[in-house]
N, C-alpha and C positions, 0 to 999 in steps of 0.2 A: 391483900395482895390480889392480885385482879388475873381473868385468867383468859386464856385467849377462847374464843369460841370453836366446838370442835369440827361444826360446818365451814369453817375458814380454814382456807389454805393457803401455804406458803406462796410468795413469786418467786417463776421459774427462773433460776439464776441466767443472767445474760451468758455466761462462758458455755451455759447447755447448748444455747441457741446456735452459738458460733462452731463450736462442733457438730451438731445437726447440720449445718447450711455446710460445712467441712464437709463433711461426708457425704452428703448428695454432690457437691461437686466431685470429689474424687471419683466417685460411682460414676457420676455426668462422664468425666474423662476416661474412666478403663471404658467404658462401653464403648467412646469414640473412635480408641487406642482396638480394642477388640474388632470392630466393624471393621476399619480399614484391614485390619490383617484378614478379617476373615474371605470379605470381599474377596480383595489378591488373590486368597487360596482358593477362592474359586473360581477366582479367571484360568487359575493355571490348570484348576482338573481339569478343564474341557480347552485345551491349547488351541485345536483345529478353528473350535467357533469363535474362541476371542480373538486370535490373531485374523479368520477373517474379517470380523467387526471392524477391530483397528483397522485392518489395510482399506476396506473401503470406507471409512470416515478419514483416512490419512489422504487418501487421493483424491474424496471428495473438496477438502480442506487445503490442497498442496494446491489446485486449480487456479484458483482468484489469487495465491502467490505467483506461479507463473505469468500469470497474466499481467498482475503490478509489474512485475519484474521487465517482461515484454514491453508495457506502455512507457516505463520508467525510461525503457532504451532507447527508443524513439524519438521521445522526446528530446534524449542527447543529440541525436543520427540528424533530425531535422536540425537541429542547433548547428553540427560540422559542417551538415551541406547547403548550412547557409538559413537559417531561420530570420537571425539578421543580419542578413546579407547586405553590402552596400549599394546606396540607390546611387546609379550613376546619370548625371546632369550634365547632359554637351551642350555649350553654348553655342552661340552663333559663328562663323567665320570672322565678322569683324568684331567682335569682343578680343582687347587682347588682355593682358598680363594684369593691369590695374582692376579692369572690369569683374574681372574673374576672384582677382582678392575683397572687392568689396562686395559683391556678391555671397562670396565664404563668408567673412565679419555678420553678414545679413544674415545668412542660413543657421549658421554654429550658435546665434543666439536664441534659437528655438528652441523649449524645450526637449520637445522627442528627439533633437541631434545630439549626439555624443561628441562627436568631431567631425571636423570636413578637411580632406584633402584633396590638393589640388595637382591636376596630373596636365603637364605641360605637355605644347603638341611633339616636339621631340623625345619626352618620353613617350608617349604613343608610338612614334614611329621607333623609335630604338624598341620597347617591345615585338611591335609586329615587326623587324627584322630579324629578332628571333626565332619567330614561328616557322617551323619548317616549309620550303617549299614558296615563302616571300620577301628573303633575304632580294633575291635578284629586281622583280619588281621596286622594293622600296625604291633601289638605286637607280634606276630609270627613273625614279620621280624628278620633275627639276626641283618642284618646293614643295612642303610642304603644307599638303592640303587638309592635316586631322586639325580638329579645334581645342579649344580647354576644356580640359572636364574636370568637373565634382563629384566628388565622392561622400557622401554624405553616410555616417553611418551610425545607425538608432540606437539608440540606449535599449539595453535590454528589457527597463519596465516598462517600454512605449508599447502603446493596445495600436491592435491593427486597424483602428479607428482613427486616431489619430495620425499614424502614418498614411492612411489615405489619403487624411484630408492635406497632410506635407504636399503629397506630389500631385493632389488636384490643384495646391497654392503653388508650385513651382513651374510645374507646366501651362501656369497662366499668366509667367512672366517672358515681357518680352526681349529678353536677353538667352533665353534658353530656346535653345532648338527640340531637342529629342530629350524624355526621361525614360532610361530602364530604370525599372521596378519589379520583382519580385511579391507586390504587395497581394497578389490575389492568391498564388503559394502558399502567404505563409496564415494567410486566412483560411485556406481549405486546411491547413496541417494545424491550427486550432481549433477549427469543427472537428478534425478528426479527434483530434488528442482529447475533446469534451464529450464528444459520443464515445470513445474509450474508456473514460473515467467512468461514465453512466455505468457502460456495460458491466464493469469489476466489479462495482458499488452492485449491483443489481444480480450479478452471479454470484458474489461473496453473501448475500443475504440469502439466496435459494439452498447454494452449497451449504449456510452454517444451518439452515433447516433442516435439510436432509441429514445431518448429522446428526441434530436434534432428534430426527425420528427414530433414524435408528438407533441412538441410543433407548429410545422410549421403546421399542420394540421388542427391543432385549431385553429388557428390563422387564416388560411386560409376562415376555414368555417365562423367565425366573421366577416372577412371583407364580404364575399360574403354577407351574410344575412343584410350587411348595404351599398348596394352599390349604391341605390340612393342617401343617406345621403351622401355619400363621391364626391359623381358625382356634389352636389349640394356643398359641400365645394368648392372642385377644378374651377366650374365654376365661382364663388365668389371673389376665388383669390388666398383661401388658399395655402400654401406649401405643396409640399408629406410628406416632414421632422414634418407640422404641424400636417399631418392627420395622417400619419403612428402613432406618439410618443404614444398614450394612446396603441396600439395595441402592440407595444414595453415595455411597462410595462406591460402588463398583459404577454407577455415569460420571464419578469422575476419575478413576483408572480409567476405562474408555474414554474420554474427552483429552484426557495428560498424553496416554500412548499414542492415540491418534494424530495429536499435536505435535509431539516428536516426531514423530515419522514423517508427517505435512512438512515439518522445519528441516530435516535430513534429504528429504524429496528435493526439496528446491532447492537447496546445496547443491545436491547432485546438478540438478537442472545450468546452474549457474556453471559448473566445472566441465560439463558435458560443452557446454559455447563456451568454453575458453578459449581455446585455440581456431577456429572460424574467426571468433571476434578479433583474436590479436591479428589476424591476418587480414581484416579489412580495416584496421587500423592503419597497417601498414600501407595499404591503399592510399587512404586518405592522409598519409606523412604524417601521421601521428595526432591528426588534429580530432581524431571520435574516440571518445575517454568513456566507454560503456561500465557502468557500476553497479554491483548487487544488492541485496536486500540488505536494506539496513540493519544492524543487529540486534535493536530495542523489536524492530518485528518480528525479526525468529525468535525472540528470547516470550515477545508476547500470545504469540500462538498457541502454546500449549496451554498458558495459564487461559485465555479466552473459551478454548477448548474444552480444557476441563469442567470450567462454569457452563460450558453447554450441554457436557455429558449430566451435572448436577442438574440442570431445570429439566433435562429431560427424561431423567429419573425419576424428580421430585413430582412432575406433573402427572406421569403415568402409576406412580405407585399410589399417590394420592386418592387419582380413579379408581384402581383398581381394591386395594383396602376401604374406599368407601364402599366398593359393590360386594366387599365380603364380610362389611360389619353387619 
């Protein structure tokens, strides 16, 4: 009968293993579960400093919303008062009714044209008998001396490139007398609108910085103010990843609160022009339709937020427990 050697030992059953790696996650998760709460509770003991933190990460962060919100409107505002506006085409005196239709046929088959209509000189003149104050004139006329016009009016995804080059090609036909155009308009209110966008894009990156710092700053002064306590984990045993993690939840309480309140801010912002806007609405017969911030953006602020409060926790705590191992 043969006998096992007594320097030999068993293999460690797999079900050990699986409870070992069991129980360091469970551990893994109360600590997780423990940090967050502890964090919290210590935003709440000192109310005064974390609510100010929050309000100035909320308003640094509500900024580049108002501003989207601003350039968003705009861009409608230019649309009402005519972004694409119709270019209007008088022909000559002796062009009549035919000329003017095959003319349209020509124009409407351009791409950048939407449609063309044609406005007869009797409606001309039936308008301007409208107008206050040349009712009596028109009537003195013996004939009527207005021409045909075209009305030509652009698709909305025509570049203002293209539209110039329409009415450099139609003001070089010789059936057409005069072109209004609005084309140099709606080219300045496209510089503007791309120097705007710049601006947001380029505020919204200073603003989520300064966010960043001051979550990093406050965090900073936390760790400082407990640096025996931490000096006394690490000589223990503990991990940086153990000691840092509560000071990682509280940049991202700061990052979530401050994002609410950014997202509450420009709500406010939006309901405060409610009633101005509905009134120059009314102005404009109802044709400038002004809209808020979308709601995957407020619903994204906080979450973006709080991923800022975290890097700016994680980066300063990093520093500063590497300068106290």
């Amino acid at each position: 009968m043969s006998s096992v050697p007594a320097n030999h030992s068993a293999p460690e059953a797999p079900g050990r293993n699986e409870h070992r790696r069991g129980r360091r996650l469970a551990s893994w998760q109360e600590h997780h579960g423990w940090s967050a709460a502890s964090s919290l509770r210590r935003l709440a003991a000192r109310p005064l400093g974390s609510l100010l933190t929050i309000a100035v990460m909320g308003l640094a962060l509500a900024l580049p919303l108002a501003f989207y919100l601003l350039l968003g409107n705009v861009q409608k505002l230019g649309d009402a008062l005519g972004q694409t506006q119709a270019i209007s085409v008088f022909l000559k005196s002796d062009q009549g009714a035919q000329q003017a239709q095959m003319l349209a046929r020509q124009l409407g088959e351009r791409p950048e044209v939407g449609a063309v209509t044609i406005k007869t000189p009797q409606q001309g003149m039936d308008e301007l008998a409208k107008m206050q104050g040349f009712s009596g004139a028109v009537q003195s006329l013996g004939e009527n001396p207005l021409p045909y016009v075209l009305q030509l009016q652009p698709r909305p995804e025509a570049t203002a490139t293209a539209l110039e080059q329409l009415v450099t090609d139609v003001r070089g036909m010789g059936s057409v007398d005069l072109v209004q155009d609005s084309g140099h308009w709606r080219q300045r209110l496209e510089a503007l609108l791309g120097v705007g966008n710049r601006v947001v894009l380029i505020l919204a990156s200073l603003l989520a910085l300064a966010a960043l710092l001051v979550v990093g700053n406050t965090v900073r002064v936390d760790i400082a103010s407990r640096s025996e306590e931490i000096g006394v984990l690490l000589l223990v045993g503990a991990s940086k990843a153990f000691v840092r993690r509560p000071y990682l939840y509280a940049g991202i309480w700061y990052g979530l609160f401050s994002g609410i309140l950014a997202a509450v801010l420009a709500v406010a912002i939006e309901l405060a022009l409610a009633a101005p806007v509905a009134r120059l609405s009314q102005a404009y017969a109802g044709q400038l339709h002004v809209g808020g911030l979308p709601l995957w953006l407020l619903l994204a602020v906080p979450v973006v937020a709080a991923l800022l409060g975290w890097l700016g926790a994680r980066v300063v705590s990093a520093w500063q427990l590497r300068m106290a191992a």
